[in-house]
C-alpha positions in Angstrom: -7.6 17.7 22.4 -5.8 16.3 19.4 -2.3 16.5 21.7 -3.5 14.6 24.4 -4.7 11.7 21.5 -2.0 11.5 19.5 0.9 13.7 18.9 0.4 16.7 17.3 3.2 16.7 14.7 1.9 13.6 13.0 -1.9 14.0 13.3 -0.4 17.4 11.2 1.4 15.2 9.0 -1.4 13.6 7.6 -3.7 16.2 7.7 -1.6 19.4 6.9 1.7 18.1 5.0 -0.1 14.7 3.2 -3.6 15.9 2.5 -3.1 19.9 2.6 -7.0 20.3 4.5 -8.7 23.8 4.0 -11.2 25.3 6.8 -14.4 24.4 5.3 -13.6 21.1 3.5 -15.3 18.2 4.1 -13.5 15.1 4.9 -14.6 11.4 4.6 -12.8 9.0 7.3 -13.8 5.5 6.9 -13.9 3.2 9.8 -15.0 -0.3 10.4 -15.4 -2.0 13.8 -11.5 -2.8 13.7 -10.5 0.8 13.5 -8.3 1.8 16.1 -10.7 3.9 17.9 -8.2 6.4 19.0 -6.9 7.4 15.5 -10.2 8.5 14.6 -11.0 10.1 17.8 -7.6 12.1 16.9 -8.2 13.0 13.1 -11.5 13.9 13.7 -10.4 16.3 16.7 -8.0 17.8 14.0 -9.8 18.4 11.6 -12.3 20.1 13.8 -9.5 22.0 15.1 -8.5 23.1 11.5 -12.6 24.3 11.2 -12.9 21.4 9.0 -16.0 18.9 8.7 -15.3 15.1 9.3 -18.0 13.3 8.2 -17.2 9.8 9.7 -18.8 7.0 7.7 -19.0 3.4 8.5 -17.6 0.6 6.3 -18.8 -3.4 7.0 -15.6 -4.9 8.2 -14.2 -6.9 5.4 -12.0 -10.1 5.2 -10.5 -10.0 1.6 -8.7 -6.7 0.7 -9.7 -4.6 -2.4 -13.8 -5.8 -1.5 -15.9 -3.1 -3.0 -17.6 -1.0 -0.6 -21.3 -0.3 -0.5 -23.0 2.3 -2.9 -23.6 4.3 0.5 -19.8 4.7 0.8 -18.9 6.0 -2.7 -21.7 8.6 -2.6 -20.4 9.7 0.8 -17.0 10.3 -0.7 -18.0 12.1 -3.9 -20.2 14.2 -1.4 -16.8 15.3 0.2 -14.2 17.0 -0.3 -11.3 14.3 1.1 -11.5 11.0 2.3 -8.8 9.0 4.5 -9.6 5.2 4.7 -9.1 3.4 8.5 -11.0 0.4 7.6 -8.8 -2.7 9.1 -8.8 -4.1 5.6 -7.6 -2.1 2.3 -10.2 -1.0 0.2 -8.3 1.6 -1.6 -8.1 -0.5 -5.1 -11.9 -0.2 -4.8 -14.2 1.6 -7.8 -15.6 3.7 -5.0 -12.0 5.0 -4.5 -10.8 5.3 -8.5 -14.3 6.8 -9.2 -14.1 9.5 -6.0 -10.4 10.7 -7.4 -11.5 10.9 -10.8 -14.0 13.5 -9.8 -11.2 15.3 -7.8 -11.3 14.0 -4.5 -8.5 13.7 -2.4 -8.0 10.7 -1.1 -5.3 9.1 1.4 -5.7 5.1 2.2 -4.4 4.6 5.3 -6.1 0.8 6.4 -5.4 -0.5 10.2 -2.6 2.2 10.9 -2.8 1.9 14.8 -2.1 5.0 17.8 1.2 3.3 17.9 1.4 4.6 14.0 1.9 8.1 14.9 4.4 7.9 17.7 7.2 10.4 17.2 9.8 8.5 15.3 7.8 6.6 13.3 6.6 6.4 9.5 4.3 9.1 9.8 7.2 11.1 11.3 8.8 11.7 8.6 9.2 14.8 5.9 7.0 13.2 2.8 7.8 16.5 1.2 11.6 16.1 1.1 10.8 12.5 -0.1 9.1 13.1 -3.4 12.0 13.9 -5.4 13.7 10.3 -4.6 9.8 8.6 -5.3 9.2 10.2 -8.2 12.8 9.5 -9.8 12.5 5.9 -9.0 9.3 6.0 -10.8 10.5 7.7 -13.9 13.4 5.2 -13.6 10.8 2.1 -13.7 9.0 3.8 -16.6 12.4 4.1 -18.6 12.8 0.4 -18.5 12.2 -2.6 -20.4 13.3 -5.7 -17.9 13.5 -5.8 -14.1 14.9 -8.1 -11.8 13.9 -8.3 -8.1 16.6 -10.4 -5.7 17.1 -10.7 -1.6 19.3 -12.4 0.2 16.9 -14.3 1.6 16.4 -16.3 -2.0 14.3 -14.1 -4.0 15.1 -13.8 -7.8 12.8 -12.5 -10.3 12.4 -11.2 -13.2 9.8 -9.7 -16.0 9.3 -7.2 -18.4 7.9 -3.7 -17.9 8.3 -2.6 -21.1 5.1 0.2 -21.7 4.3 0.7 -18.0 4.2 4.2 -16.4 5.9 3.9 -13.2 3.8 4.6 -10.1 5.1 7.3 -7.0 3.1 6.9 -3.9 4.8 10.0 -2.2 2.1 10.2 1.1 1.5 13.6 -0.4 -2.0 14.2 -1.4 -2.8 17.6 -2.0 -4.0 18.2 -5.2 -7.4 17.3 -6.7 -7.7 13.6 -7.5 -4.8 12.8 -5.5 -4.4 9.1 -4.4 -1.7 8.6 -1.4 -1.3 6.1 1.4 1.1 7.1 4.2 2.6 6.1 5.8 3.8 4.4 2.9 6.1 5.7 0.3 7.0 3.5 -2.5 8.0 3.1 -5.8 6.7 0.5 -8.6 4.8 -0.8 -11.6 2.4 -3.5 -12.5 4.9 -5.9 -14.6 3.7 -6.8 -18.2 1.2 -9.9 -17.7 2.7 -13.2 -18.7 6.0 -11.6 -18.4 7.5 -12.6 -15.3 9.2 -16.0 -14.1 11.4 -17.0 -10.7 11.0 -17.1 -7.2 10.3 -15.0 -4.6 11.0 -15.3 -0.9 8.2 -13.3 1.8 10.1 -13.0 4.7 8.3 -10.0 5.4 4.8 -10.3 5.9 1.5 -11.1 3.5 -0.5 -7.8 4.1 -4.1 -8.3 5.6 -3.9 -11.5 5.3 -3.5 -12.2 9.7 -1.3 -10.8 11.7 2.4 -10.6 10.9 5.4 -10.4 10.6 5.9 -14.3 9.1 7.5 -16.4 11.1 9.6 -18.2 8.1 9.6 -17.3 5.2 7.8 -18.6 2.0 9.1 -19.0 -1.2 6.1 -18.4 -4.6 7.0 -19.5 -7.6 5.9 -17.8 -10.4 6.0 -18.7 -14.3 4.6 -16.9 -16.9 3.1 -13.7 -14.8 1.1 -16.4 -12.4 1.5 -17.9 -9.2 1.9 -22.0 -9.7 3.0 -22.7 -6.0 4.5 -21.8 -2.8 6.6 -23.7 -0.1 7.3 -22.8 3.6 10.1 -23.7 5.6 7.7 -23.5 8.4 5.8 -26.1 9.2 2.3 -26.3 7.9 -0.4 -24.4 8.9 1.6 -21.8 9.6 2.0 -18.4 7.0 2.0 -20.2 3.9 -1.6 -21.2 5.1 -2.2 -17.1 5.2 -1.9 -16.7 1.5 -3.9 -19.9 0.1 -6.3 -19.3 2.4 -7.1 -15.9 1.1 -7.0 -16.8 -2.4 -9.2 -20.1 -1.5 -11.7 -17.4 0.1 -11.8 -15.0 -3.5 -11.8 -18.3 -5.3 -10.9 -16.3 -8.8 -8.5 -17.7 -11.8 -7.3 -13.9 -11.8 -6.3 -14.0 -8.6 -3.0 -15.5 -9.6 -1.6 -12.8 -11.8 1.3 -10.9 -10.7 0.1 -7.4 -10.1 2.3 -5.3 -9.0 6.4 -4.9 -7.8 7.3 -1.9 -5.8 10.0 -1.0 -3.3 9.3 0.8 0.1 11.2 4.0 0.6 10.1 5.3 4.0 13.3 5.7 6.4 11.2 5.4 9.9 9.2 2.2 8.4 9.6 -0.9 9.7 8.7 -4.7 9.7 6.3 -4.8 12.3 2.3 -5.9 12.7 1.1 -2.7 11.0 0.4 -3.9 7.4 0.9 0.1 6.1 4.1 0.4 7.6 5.6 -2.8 6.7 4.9 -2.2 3.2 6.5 1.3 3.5 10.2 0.1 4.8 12.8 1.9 3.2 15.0 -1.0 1.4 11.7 -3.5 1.8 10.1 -4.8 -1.6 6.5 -6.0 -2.4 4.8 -8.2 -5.4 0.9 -8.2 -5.4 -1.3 -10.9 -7.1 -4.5 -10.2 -8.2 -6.2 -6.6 -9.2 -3.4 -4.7 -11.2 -6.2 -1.9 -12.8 -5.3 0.6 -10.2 -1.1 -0.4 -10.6 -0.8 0.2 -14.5 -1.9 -3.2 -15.2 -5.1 -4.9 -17.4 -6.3 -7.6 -14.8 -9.7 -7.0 -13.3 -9.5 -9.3 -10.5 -11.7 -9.3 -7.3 -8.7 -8.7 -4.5 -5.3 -7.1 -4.0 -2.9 -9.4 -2.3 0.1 -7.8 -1.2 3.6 -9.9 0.0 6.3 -8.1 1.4 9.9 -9.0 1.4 13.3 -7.7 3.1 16.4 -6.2 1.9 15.9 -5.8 -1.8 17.9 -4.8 -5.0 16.4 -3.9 -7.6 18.0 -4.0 -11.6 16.4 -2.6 -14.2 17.5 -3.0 -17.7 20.4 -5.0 -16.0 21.9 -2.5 -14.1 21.3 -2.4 -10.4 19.0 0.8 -10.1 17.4 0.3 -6.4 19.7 -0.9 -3.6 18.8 -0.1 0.0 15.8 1.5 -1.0 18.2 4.5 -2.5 18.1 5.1 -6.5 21.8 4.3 -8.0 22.5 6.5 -10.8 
């Protein structure tokens, strides 16, 4: 059944390789009424196949990413074994998420991934495994430094200190108890030290669940002093600059401004497209986030997670250029 769903190498991905389910196990998936209905349909035929239990629980379809879930949801996944989130906005930053994998749940947020997701070739066609080593270098490299600096061609040039932070591996793989993972996304990053950070940076990628993407020009964010002070498209108006002050206008939160997080994307079948999960993922692609940095490293409570992707990044740290193409340079 799974096979005539989806293909059966990547529904196995993501339950075999990424989230290692055992006959028995209970597994959480989350859905909202813009779930791809067919991805569900899939993992849930899967897991029964593997003698597993899904245990499909439904989530109020939410507009600002990082909203907490209801009560109803975090007792569902502490009552489980495994969850894998398919809501069509990320709640994955939530306290029902941080509080489910500090009991030992696994847990693998995967928010509006589509059917189109797990076509062969893809991001979820990938060996996550083989990756690890490269994800969790470039996070021991993050953690080793003091200063980074993020440019692009396209204009982006910014700088902070990270000076303290652990670096953070999202390697897909989600095995172990209180494992957190989120293919098809494999990055690399840290939550910057707040106040820390000043220059511009340039989305020509995409602002993640914040409408549909890719941008269609790109927007430049200023940041002084570890907050957002303004932003500019070369667009004209009403166009994807529109998609960022709009959201913060909606979470209407001083907090939201803080610079949360800056990560690279490391997945070699990713790509820019309309799927928020895989854009983020691109091997060579780099995100900042505003907003929520708990979950990241960081000390900013904020209400929302607001993440902004750009292309072609290089990444110094400590001066030295450290992340060029998405590959570590020793």
């Amino acid at each position: 059944m799974t096979a005539a769903l989806l293909p059966e190498a990547t529904v196995s991905r993501v339950l075999d390789t990424c989230l290692g389910v055992a006959a028995g196990e209970r597994v959480v998936l989350l859905r909202d009424a813009g779930t791809d209905a067919v991805v569900i349909a899939a993992l849930a035929a899967g897991l029964t196949e593997r003698r597993a239990i899904p245990v499909i629980v439904e989530v109020p379809t939410f507009v600002v990413p990082g909203t907490e879930p209801p009560a109803a949801v975090a007792e569902a996944l502490l009552a489980a074994d495994a969850g894998i989130e398919l809501t069509s906005a990320f709640i994955g930053s939530s306290r029902a998420r941080q509080e489910a994998t500090a009991a030992g749940r696994r847990y693998l947020a995967m928010p509006a991934v589509e059917a189109g997701t797990f076509r062969l070739g893809g991001p979820l066609d990938v060996d996550f495994d083989a990756l690890v080593g490269t994800t969790v270098a470039l996070a021991r490299a993050w953690e080793a430094a003091s200063e980074y600096r993020i440019t692009t061609p396209g204009g982006t040039d910014l700088r902070g200190s990270v000076h303290g932070r652990k670096g953070r591996a999202l390697t897909g793989v989600a095995r172990n108890p209180g494992d957190y993972m989120a293919p098809p996304d494999i990055e690399s990053g840290t939550a910057p030290v707040e106040g820390s950070s000043n220059g511009v940076v340039v989305i020509d990628g995409d602002f993640l669940f914040m409408g549909k993407g890719p941008v269609v020009a790109p927007v430049a964010l200023e940041i002084r002093d570890g907050l957002l002070i303004g932003l500019d498209s070369t667009a004209l108006s009403g166009t994807d600059a529109d998609r960022l002050t709009e959201m913060l206008g909606r979470v209407r939160d001083p907090r939201m401004t803080n610079l949360a997080e800056v990560a690279v994307g490391l997945n070699p079948n990713g790509s820019v497209c309309g799927v928020p999960m895989e854009t983020e993922s691109t091997k060579g692609s780099a995100h900042i986030a505003f907003g929520n940095s708990i979950a990241y490293g960081g000390t900013v409570a904020a209400p929302a997670h607001l993440d902004c992707v750009m292309r072609d990044a290089t990444v110094f740290l400590d001066g030295v250029p450290r992340i060029v193409a998405g590959e570590l340079v020793n």
